[in-house]
C-alpha positions as CSV (number, residue, x, y, z in Angstrom):
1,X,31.5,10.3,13.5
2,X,29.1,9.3,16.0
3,X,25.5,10.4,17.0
4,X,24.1,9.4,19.9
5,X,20.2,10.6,20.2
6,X,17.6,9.4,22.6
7,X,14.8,8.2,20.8
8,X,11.3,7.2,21.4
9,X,8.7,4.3,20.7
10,X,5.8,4.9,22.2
11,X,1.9,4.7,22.7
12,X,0.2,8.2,22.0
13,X,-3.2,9.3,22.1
14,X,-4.9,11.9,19.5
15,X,-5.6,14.9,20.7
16,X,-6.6,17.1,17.4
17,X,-5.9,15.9,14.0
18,X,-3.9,18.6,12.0
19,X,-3.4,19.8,8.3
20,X,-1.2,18.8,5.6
21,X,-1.1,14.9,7.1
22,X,0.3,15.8,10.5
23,X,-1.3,15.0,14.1
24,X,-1.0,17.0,17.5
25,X,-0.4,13.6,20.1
26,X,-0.1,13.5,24.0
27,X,2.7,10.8,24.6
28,X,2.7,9.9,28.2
29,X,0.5,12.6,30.8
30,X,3.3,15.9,30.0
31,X,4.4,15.9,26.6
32,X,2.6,17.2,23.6
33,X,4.2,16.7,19.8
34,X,2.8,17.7,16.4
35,X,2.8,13.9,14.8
36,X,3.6,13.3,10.9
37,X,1.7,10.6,9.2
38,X,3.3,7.7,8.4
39,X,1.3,4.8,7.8
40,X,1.0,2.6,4.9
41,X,-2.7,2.9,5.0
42,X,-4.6,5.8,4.3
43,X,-5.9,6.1,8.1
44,X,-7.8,9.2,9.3
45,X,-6.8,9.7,12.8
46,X,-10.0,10.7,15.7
47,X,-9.7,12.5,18.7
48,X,-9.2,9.5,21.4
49,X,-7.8,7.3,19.1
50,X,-4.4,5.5,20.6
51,X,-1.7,5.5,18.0
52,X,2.1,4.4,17.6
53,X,4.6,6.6,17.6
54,X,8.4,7.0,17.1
55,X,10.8,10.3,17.2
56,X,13.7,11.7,18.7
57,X,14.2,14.6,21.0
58,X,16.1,16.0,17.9
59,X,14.2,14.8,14.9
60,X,10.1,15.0,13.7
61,X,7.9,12.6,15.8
62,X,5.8,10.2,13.2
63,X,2.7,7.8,13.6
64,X,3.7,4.5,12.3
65,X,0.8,2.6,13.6
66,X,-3.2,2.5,15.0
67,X,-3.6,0.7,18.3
68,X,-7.1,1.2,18.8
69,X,-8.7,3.7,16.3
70,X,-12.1,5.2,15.3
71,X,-11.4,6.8,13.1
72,X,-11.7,6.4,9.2
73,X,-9.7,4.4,6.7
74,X,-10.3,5.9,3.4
75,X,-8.7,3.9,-0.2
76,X,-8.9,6.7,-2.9
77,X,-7.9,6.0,-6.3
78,X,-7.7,8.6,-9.1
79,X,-9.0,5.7,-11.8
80,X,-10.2,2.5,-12.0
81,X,-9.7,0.0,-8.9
82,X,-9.5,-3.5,-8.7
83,X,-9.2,-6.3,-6.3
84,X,-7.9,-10.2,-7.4
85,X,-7.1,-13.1,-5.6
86,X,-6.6,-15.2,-8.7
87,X,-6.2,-18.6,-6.8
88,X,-8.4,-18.0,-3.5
89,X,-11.7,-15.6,-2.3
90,X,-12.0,-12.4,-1.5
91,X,-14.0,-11.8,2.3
92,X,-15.7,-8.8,3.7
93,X,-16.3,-8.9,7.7
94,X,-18.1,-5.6,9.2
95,X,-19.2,-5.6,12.9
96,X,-22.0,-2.8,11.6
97,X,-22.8,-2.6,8.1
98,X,-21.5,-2.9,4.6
99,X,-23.2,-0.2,1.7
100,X,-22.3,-0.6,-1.5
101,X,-23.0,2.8,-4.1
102,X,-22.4,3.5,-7.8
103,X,-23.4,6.5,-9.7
104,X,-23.9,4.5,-12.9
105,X,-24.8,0.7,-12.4
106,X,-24.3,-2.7,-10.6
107,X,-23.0,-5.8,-11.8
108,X,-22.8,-8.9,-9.8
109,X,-21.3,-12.0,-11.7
110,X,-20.6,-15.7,-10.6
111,X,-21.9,-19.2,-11.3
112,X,-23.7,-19.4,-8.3
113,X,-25.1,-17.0,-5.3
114,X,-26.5,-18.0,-1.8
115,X,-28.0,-14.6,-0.1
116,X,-28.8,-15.6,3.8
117,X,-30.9,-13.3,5.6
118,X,-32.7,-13.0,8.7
119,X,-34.7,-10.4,6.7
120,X,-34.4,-8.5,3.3
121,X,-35.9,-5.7,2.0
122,X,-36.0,-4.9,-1.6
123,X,-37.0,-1.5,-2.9
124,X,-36.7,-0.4,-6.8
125,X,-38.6,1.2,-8.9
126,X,-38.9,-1.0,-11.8
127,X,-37.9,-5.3,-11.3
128,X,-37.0,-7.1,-14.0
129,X,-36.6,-11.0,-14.0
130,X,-35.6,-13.3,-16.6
131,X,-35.4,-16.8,-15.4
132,X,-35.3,-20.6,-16.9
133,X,-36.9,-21.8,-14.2
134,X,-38.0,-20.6,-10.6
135,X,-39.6,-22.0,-7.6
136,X,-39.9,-20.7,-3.9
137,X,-41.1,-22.4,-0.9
138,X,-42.6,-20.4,1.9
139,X,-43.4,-22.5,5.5
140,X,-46.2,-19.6,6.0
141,X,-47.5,-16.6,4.2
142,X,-46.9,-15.5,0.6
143,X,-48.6,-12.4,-0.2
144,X,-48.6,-10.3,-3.1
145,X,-50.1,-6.4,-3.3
146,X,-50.8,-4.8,-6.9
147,X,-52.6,-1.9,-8.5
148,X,-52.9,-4.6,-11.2
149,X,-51.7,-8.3,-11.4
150,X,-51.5,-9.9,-14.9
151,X,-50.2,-13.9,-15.4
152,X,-49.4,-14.5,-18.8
153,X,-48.9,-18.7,-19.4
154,X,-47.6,-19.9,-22.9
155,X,-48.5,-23.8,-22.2
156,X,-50.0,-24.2,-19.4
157,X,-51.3,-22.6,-15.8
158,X,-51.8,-24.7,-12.8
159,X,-53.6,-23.9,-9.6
160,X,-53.5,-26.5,-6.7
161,X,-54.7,-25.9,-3.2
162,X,-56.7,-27.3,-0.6
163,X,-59.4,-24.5,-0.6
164,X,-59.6,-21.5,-2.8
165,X,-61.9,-18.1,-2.8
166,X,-61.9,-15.7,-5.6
167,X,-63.7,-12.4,-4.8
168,X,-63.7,-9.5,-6.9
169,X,-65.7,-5.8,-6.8
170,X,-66.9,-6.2,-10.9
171,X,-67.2,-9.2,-12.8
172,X,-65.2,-12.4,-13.3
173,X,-64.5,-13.7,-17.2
174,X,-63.9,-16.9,-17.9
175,X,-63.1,-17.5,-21.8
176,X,-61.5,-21.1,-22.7
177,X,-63.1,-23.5,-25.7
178,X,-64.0,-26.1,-23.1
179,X,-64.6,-25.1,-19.5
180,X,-64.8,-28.1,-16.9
181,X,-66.4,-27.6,-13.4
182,X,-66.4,-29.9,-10.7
């Protein structure tokens, strides 16, 4: 037995995103279908987005494909997720931004990190550093702005510049077993 039916593959634009993972679609300027979603990625369709679709004239139309969407891609997993690429690197490309959220904490792990910035704002409430050794190089200004400012040197503390000026509101202590001037 034989069944012929015309079928379509076609451009379609969004006109109202429905319930229960269905679509309403304008294919061509006169017909209007109610669209399933069929698409192997979890795609939220927009009003204006331009979508693929396929159907017959005696079978459900589905949307097998975005052409040129706005609308949000959402990956929700129940558990834990995880992403590997065992034997190559894993690459994140946003034309706007990336934001990255957890409820609990943030772990960043590797043998080495390069963080290249035009400019980068850091805002916490409390910073904790543990390092062997640091050192920073600024072209121009480095300023730092403290209710209170404490250095704490085990061996040794060295100040070299070409001029310095200490001023203070209250006094200045100087406490050392020998104290060398000039």
């Amino acid at each position: 037995m034989i069944v012929e039916a015309t079928g379509y593959l076609s451009p379609a634009t969004v006109l109202a995103p429905g319930e229960s993972g269905y679509v309403q679609v304008a294919i061509g300027k006169d017909e209007v279908v109610w669209a399933r979603m069929a698409m192997a990625v979890p795609y939220v369709p927009e009003a204006g987005d331009e979508v693929l679709v396929i159907g017959s004239q005696s079978a459900e139309a589905y949307v097998i494909g975005v052409l040129a969407g706005h609308g949000t891609t959402v990956l929700r997993v129940p558990c834990d997720l995880r992403f590997e690429a065992p034997h190559g690197s894993v690459q994140i490309d946003a034309g706007k931004s990336i934001q990255m959220r957890s409820k609990l904490s943030m772990d960043l792990n590797a043998p080495r990190a390069t963080f290249r910035f035009e400019r980068m704002n850091v805002l916490v409430t409390t910073l904790v550093q543990r390092v062997a050794d640091a050192f920073t190089w600024a072209t121009g200004l480095i300023q730092s702005k403290s209710g209170r400012m404490r250095w704490i040197a085990d061996a040794g503390w060295l100040v070299r510049a070409g001029r310095a000026h200490l001023k203070t509101e209250a006094n200045v202590h100087i406490n050392g077993k020998t104290i060398h001037l000039g």
